[in-house]
C-alpha positions in Angstrom: 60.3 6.7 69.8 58.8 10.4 70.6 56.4 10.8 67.7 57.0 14.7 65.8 55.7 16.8 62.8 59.6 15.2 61.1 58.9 11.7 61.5 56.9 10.4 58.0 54.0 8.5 58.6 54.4 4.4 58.7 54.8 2.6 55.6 53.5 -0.8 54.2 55.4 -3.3 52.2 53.7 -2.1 49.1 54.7 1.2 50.1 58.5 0.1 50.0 57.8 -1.2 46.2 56.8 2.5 45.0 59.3 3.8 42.7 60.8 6.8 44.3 64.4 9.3 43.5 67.2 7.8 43.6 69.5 10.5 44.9 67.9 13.6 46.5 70.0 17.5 45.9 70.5 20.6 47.7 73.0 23.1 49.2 75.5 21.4 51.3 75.9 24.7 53.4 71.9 24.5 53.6 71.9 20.9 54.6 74.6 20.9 57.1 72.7 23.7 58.8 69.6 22.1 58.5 71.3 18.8 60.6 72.7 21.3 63.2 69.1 21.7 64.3 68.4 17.9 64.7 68.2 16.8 68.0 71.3 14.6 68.8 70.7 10.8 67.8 70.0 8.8 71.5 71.3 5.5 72.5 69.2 2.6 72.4 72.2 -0.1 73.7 74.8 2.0 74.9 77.8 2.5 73.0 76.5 0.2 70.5 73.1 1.0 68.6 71.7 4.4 68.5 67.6 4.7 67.3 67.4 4.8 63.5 69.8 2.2 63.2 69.9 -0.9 61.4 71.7 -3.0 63.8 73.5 -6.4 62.9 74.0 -9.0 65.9 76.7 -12.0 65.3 78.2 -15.1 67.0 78.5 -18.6 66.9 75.7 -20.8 68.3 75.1 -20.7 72.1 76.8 -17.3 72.3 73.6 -15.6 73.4 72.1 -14.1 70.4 68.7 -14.1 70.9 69.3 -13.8 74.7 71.1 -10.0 74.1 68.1 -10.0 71.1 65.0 -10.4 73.2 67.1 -8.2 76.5 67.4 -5.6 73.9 64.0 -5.5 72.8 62.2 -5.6 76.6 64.3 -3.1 77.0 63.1 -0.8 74.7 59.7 -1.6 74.9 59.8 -1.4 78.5 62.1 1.9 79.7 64.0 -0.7 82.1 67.1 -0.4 82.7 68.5 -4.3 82.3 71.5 -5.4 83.4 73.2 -2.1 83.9 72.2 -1.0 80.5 69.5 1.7 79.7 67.8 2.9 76.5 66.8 6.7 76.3 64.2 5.4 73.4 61.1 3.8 74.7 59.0 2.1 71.8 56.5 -0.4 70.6 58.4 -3.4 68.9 58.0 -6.2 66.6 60.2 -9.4 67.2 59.9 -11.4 64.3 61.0 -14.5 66.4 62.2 -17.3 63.5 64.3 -19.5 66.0 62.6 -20.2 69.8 59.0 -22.5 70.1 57.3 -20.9 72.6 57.5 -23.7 74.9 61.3 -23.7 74.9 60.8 -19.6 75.6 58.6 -20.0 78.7 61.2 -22.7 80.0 64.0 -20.0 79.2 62.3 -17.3 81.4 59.9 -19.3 83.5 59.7 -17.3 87.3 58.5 -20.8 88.6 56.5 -23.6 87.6 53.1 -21.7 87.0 54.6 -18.2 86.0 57.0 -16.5 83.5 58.7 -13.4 83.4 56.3 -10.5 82.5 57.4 -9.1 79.4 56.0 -5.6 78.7 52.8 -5.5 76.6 54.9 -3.3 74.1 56.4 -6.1 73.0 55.0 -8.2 70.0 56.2 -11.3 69.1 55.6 -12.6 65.4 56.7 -16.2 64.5 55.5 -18.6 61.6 52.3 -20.3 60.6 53.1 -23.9 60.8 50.6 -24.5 57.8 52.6 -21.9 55.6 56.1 -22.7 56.7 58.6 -23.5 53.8 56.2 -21.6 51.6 56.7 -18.1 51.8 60.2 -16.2 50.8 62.6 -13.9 53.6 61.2 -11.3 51.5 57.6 -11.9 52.1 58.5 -12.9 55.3 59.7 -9.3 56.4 57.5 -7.6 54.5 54.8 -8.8 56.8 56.7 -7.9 59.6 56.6 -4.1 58.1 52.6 -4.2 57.7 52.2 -5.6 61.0 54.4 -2.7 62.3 52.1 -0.3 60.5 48.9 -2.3 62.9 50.9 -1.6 66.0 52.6 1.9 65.3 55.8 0.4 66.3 59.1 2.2 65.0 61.4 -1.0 66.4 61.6 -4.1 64.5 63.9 -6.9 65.7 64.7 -10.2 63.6 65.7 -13.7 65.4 67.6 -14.2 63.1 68.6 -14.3 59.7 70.0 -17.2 59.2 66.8 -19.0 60.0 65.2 -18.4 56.4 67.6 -20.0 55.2 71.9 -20.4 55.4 72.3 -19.2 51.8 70.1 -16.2 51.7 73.0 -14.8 53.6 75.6 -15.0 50.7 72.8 -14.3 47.9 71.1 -11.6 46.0 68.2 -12.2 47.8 70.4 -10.9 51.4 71.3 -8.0 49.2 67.6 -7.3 48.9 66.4 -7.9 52.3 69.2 -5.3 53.4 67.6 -3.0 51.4 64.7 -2.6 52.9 65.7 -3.2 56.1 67.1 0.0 55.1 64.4 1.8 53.5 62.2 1.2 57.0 64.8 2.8 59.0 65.1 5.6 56.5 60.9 6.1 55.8 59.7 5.6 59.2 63.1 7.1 61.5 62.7 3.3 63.2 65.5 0.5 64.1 65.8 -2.5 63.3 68.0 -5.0 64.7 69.0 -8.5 63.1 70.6 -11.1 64.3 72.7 -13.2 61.7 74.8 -16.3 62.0 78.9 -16.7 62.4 79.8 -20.2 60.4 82.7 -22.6 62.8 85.6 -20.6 63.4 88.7 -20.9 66.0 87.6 -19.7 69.6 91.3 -18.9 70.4 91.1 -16.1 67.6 90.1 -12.8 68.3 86.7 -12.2 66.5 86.5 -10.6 63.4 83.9 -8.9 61.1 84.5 -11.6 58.5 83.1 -13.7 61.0 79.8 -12.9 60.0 78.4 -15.0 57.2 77.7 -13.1 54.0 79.7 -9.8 55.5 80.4 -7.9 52.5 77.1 -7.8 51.9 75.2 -7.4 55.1 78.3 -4.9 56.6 77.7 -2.7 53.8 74.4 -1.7 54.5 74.3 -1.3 58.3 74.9 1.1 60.8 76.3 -0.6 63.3 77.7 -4.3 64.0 77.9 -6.6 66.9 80.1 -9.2 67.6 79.1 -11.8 70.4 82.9 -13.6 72.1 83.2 -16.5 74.5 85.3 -15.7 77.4 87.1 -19.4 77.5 87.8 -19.1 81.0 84.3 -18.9 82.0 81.3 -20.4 80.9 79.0 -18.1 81.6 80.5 -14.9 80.2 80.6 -13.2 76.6 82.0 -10.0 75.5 80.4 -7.4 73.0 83.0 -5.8 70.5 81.2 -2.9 68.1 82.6 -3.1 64.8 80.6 -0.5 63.6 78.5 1.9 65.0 78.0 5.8 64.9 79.7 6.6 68.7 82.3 9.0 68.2 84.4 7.2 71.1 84.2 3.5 70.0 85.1 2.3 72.9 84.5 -1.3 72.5 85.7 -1.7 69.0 89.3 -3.3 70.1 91.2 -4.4 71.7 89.2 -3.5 74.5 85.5 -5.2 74.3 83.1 -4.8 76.8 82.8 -8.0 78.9 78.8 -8.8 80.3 77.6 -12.6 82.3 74.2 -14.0 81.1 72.4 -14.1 84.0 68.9 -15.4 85.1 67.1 -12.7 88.2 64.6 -14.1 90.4 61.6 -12.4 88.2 62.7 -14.9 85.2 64.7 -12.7 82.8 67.6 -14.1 81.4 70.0 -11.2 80.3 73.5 -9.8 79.6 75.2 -8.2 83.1 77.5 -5.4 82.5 81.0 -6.1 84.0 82.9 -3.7 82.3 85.5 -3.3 79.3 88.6 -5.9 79.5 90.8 -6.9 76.8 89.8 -9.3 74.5 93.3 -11.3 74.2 92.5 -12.3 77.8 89.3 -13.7 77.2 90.5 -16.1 74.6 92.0 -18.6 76.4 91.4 -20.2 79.4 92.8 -20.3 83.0 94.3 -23.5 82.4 96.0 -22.8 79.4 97.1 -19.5 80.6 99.2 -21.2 83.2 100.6 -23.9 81.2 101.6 -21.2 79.1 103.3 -19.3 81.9 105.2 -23.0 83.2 106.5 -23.6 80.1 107.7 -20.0 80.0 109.4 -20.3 83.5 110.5 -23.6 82.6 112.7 -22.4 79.5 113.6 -19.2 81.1 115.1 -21.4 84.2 117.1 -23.8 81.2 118.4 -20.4 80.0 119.9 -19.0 83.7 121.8 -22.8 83.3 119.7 -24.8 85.5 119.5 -28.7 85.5 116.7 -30.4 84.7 116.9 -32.0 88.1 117.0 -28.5 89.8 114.0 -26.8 87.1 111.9 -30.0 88.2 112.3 -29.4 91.8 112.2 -26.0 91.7 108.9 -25.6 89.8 107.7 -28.4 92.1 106.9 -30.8 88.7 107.9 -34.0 87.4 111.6 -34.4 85.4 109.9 -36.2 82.4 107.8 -33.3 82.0 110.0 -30.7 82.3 112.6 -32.6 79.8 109.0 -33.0 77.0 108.7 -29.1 77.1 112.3 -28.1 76.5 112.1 -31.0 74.1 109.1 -29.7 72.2 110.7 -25.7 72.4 113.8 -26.9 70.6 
């Protein structure tokens, strides 16, 4: 982010332990003039996070969490525009990367057999001591991830993921705490910081839902905006991104329309999300198959209604009697 005389100078993790006001006073008249002359916040994911945010990204294993994760972070450490989405912020960031072993990584975004994709030098990836994993806390854990911010002058941190320190810090004081200064760094150093969390078993056929995200009362709370990753069940390969929270005036993606993207792999090794464009989420949540069997057994009982046979539905609908007898069966 473009460095100026308003932005405070980086802080430490001890810093963040300093007692400090509570609540801070003044005119409201003076204070709402003072935010006219602000310049106006820019985007960092479209429609979806703006800088200074502290982003929360959700959905159910395989959904492509740490793929829209680490697309989001080359972006902004890079300038490119990825998959026909752009940041106007351009930044140094830390990825505090709990989930992926390197190996699995550079088989993810491998170019060919002796080359990988070339990620921008801006981008600084963080991940655990083998000889000290289990022994440090989430808290300790992130606050190394601020000083090591403070070594690179970065104003972006990104977490993969939450729920790797552990499933219950998501429902405990301790997530409560790591909100917090998750908070305090966006506030104290006019950074972002995005995390990725965890979304426990739920029904694919349901439209997702911010109490989908484990521990949501008390990670929803503190953030500025909210991500929901959805499976489009009639194809594999596609997911759609519904905001539940963010600080765009036109929320266009919040529902029912969602913005539908393909994970897809270019020829320089980057796996990333593709922007399709906005569709309706009710569509995406069953599949072709299903769709149709849903219309048959419409036409089917809609034929019985006009008076027609079993014999005539059956021959008219080009399916077997039996069949067509089980689903007027099952209507009744």
């Amino acid at each position: 982010m473009t460095k100026s005389s308003n932005i405070l100078p980086l802080v430490t993790a001890r810093d963040l332990k300093k007692e400090t006001p509570s609540f801070l006073e003044g005119h409201l008249i003076d204070q709402l003039n003072a935010a006219k002359q602000l310049p106006p916040l820019r985007p960092i994911l479209q429609d979806f996070i703006f800088e200074n945010d502290l982003c929360i990204v959700f959905g159910s294993t395989n959904t492509g969490k740490t793929t829209l994760i680490t697309h989001i972070a080359e972006m902004l450490a890079s300038g490119k525009t990825i998959g026909g989405f752009s940041s106007e912020v351009q930044e140094t960031v830390i990825y505090l990367d709990l989930e992926m072993d390197a190996r699995k990584l550079a088989k993810r975004y491998e170019k060919d057999t002796d080359s990988v994709y070339p990620f921008s030098k801006k981008l600084i990836r963080m991940y655990p001591n083998r000889e000290f994993v289990g022994r440090l806390s989430a808290k300790d854990t992130i606050e190394q991830a601020i000083d090591l911010m403070t070594v690179y002058g970065s104003r972006g941190l990104v977490v993969d993921n939450l729920s790797a320190m552990g499933m219950e810090h998501e429902k405990s004081a301790e997530a409560l705490e790591l909100m917090r200064i998750f908070r305090q760094v966006t506030v104290q150093t006019q950074g972002t910081v995005i995390v990725g969390a965890h979304t426990p078993k739920r029904n694919g056929s349901e439209s997702l839902q911010l109490k989908d995200l484990a521990g949501s009362a008390v990670i929803g709370n503190f953030a500025d905006s909210i991500i929901g990753i959805g499976e489009d069940a009639r194809n594999p390969s596609r997911r759609y991104l519904k905001g539940f929270k963010n600080r765009d005036e036109k929320k266009l993606y919040c529902g029912p329309q969602v913005l539908e993207c393909e994970i897809k792999k270019d020829d320089s090794g980057l796996v990333y999300f593709d922007k399709i464009g906005a569709s309706y989420e009710s569509h995406m949540l069953i599949s072709d198959q299903e769709a149709e069997k849903m219309q048959r057994n419409s036409d089917i009982l809609q034929l019985k209604s006009e008076g027609l046979s079993l014999n005539q539905i059956a021959e008219k609908l080009g399916m077997n009697r039996s069949t067509v007898q089980t689903i007027i069966r099952r209507s009744e």
